[in-house]
C-alpha positions in Angstrom: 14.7 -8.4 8.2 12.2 -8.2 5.4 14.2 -8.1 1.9 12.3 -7.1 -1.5 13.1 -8.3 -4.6 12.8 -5.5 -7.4 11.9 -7.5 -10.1 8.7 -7.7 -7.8 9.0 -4.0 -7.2 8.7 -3.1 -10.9 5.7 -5.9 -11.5 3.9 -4.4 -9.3 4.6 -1.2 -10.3 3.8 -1.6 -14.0 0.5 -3.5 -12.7 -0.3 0.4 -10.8 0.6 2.4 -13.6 -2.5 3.2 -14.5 -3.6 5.0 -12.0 -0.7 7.2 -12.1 3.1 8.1 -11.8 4.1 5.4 -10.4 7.9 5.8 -7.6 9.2 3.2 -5.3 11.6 4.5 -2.0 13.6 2.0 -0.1 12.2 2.2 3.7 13.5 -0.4 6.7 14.0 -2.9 4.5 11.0 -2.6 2.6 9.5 -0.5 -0.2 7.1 2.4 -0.2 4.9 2.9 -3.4 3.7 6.6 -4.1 1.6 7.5 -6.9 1.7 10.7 -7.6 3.7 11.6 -4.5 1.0 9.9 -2.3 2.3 7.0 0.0 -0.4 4.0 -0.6 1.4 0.7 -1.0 4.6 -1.0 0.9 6.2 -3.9 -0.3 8.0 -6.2 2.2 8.9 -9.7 2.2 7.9 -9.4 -1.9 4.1 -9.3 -0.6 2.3 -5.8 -1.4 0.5 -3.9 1.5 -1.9 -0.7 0.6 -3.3 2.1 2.2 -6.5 1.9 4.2 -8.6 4.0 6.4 -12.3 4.0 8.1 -13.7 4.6 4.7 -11.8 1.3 3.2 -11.5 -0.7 6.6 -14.5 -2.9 6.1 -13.5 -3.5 2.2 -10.7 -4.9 3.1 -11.6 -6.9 6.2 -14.2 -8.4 4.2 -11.9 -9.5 1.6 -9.7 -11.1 4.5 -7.0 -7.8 3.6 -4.4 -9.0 6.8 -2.7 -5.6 8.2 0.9 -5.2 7.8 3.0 -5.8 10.7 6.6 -4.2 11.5 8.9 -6.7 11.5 10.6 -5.6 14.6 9.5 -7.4 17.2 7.1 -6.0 19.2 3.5 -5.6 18.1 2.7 -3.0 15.7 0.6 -2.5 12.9 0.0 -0.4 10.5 -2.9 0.5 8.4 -1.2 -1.1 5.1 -3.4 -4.3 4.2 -2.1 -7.4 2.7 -3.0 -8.0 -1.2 -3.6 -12.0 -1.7 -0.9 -12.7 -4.4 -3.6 -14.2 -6.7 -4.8 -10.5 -7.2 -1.7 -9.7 -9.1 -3.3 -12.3 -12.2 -6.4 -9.9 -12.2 -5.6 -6.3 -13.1 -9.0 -5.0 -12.7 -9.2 -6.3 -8.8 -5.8 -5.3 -8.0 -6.4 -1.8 -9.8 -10.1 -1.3 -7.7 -8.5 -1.9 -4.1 -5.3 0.3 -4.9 -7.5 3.1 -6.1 -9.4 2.7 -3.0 -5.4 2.8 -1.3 -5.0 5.5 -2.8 -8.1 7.7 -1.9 -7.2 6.7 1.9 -3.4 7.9 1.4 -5.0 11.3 -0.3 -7.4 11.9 2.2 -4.4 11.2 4.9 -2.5 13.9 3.3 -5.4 15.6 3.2 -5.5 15.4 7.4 -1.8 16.2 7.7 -2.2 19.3 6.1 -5.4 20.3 7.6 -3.8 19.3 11.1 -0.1 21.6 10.2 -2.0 24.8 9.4 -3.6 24.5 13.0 
């Protein structure tokens, strides 16, 4: 089972204060980041994930962004995208792909609600 450390949790989320109020959630073993009550990162395994869509997919794939996997077994993935922990010494990289994460988690919201009120 995937364990997080919260001394991790609260680098991480000083690191994405900037772009926001920053609130971590205990999820299956992981953690969900929300900024500004959007979902855009998890944290499993102390490794950060973030949000990505079609408009981010090719970002990330180009910067080798691995996606997150459920830990349960059976084959599933999610479109959370693994941050190289190098990233977390540059501010301005990490801040630039979890804005990006968090335009896709807006513009997921965004779809949910569009998709409820039809």
């Amino acid at each position: 089972m995937a364990s997080v450390d919260s001394e991790f949790v609260l680098l991480v989320s000083e690191l994405l204060a900037p772009l926001g109020h920053i609130r971590s959630r205990r999820m299956f073993g992981a953690v969900g980041l929300y900024c500004d009550g959007a979902f855009f990162a998890i944290i499993s395994d102390d490794v950060l994930y973030l949000k990505g869509d079609a408009q981010t997919r090719d970002r990330f794939d180009a910067m080798g962004m691995q996606p997150f996997a459920v830990p349960s077994g059976r084959p599933v993935t999610l479109s959370y995208f693994e941050v190289p922990g190098e990233w977390l010494d540059n501010e301005e990289q990490i801040l630039e792909f979890a804005t990006l994460a968090l335009g896709a988690a807006r513009r997921s919201q965004a779809q949910k609600g569009r998709t409820a009120k039809t």
